[in-house]
Short mmCIF file of the C-alpha atoms (twelve columns), coordinates in Angstrom:
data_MODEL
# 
_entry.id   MODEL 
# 
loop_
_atom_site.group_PDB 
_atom_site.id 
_atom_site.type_symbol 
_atom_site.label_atom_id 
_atom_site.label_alt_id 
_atom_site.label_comp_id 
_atom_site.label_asym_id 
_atom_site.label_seq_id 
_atom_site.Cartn_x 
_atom_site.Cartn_y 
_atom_site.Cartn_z 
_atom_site.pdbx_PDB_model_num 
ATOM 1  C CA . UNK A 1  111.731 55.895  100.803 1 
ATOM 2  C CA . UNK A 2  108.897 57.235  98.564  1 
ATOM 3  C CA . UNK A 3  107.100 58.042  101.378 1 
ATOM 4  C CA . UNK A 4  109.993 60.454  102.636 1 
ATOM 5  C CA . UNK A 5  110.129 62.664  99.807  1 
ATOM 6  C CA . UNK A 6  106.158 62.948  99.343  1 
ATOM 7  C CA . UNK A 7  106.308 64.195  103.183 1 
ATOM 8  C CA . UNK A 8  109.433 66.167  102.450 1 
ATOM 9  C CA . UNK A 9  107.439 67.643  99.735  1 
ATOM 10 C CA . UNK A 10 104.460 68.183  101.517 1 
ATOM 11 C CA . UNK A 11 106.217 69.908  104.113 1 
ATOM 12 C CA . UNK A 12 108.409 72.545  101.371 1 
ATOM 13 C CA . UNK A 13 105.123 73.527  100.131 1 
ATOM 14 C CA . UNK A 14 103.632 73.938  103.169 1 
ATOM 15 C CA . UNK A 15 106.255 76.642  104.465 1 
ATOM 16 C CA . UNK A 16 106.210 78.385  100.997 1 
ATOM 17 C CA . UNK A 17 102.345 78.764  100.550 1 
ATOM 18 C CA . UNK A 18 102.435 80.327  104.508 1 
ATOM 19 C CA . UNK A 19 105.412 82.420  103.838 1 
ATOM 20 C CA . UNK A 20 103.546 83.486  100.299 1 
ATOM 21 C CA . UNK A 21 100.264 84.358  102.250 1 
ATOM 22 C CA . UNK A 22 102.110 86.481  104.820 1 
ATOM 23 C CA . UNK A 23 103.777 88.284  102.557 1 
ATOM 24 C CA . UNK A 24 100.477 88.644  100.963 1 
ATOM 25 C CA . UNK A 25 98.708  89.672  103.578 1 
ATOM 26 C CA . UNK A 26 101.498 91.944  104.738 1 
ATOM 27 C CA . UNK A 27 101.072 93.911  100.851 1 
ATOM 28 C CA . UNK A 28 97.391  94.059  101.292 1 
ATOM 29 C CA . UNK A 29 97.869  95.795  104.834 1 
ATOM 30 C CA . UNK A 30 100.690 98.357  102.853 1 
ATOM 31 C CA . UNK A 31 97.912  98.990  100.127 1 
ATOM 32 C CA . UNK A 32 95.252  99.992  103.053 1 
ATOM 33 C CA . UNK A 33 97.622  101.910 104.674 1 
ATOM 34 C CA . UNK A 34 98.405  104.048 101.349 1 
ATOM 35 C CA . UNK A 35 95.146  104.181 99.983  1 
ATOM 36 C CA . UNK A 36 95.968  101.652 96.859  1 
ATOM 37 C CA . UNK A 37 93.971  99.334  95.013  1 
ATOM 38 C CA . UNK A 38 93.338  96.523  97.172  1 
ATOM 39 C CA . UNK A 39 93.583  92.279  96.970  1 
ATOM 40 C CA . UNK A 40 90.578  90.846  96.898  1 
ATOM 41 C CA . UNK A 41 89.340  88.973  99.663  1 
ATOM 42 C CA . UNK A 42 88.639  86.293  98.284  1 
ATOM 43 C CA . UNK A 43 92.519  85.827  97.078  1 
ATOM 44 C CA . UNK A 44 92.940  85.828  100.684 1 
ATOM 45 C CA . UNK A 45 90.810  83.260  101.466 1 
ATOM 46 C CA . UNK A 46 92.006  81.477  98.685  1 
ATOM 47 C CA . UNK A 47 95.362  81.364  99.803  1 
ATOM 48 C CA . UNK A 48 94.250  79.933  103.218 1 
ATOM 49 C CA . UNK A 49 92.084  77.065  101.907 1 
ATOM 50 C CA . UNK A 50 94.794  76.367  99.721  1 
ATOM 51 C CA . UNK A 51 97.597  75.499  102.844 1 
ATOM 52 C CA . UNK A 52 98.264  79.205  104.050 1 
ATOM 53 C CA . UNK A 53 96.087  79.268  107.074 1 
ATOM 54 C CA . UNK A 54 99.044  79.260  109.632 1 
ATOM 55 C CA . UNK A 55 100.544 82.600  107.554 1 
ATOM 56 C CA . UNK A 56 97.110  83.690  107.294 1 
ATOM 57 C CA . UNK A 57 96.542  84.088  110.970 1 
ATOM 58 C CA . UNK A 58 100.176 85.318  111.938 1 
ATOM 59 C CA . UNK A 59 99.833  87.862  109.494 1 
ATOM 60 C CA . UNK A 60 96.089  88.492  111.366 1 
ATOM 61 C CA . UNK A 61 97.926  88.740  114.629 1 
ATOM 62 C CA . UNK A 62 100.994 89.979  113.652 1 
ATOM 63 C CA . UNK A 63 100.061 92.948  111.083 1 
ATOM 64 C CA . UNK A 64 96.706  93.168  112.901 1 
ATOM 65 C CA . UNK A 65 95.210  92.709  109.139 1 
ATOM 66 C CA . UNK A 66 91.215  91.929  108.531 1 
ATOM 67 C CA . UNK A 67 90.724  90.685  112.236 1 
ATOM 68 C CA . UNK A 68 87.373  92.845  112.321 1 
ATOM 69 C CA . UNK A 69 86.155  91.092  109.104 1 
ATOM 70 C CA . UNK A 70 84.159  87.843  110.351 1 
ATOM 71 C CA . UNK A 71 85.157  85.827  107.501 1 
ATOM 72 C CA . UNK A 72 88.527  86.061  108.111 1 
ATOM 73 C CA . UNK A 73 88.119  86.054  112.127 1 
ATOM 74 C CA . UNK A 74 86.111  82.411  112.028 1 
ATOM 75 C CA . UNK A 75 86.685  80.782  108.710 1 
ATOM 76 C CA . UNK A 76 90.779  81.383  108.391 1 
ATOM 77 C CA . UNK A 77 91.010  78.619  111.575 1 
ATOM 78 C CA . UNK A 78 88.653  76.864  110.431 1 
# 
């Protein structure tokens, strides 16, 4: 039964950390659109090594946000 809730767990803060580093993503693209002070890349990055990949890349295919940058291309599916 432990083991249950530690995946169940696992799993809740899996889909929040994506869905946080879409949204993320998604503000950064709004800020380069407008001109605005931007996030820095390596919060980005951050938020990817930290369980955000798979919202990472939708929001690189999605928004079409930092797929140039090579950092982002290579070491977000990494």
């Amino acid at each position: 039964m432990l083991k249950g809730n530690y995946l169940l767990y696992i799993i809740i803060y899996l889909v929040i950390i994506n869905v946080i580093t879409f949204v993320v993503y998604g503000i950064d693209k709004w800020k380069a659109k407008k001109a605005k002070w931007r996030i820095r890349e390596s919060t980005l990055l951050g938020l990817a090594t930290v369980g955000g990949s798979i919202g990472a890349l939708l929001a690189m295919k999605i928004l079409r946000h930092k797929t140039l940058h090579s950092q982002f291309k290579y070491g977000v599916p990494l």
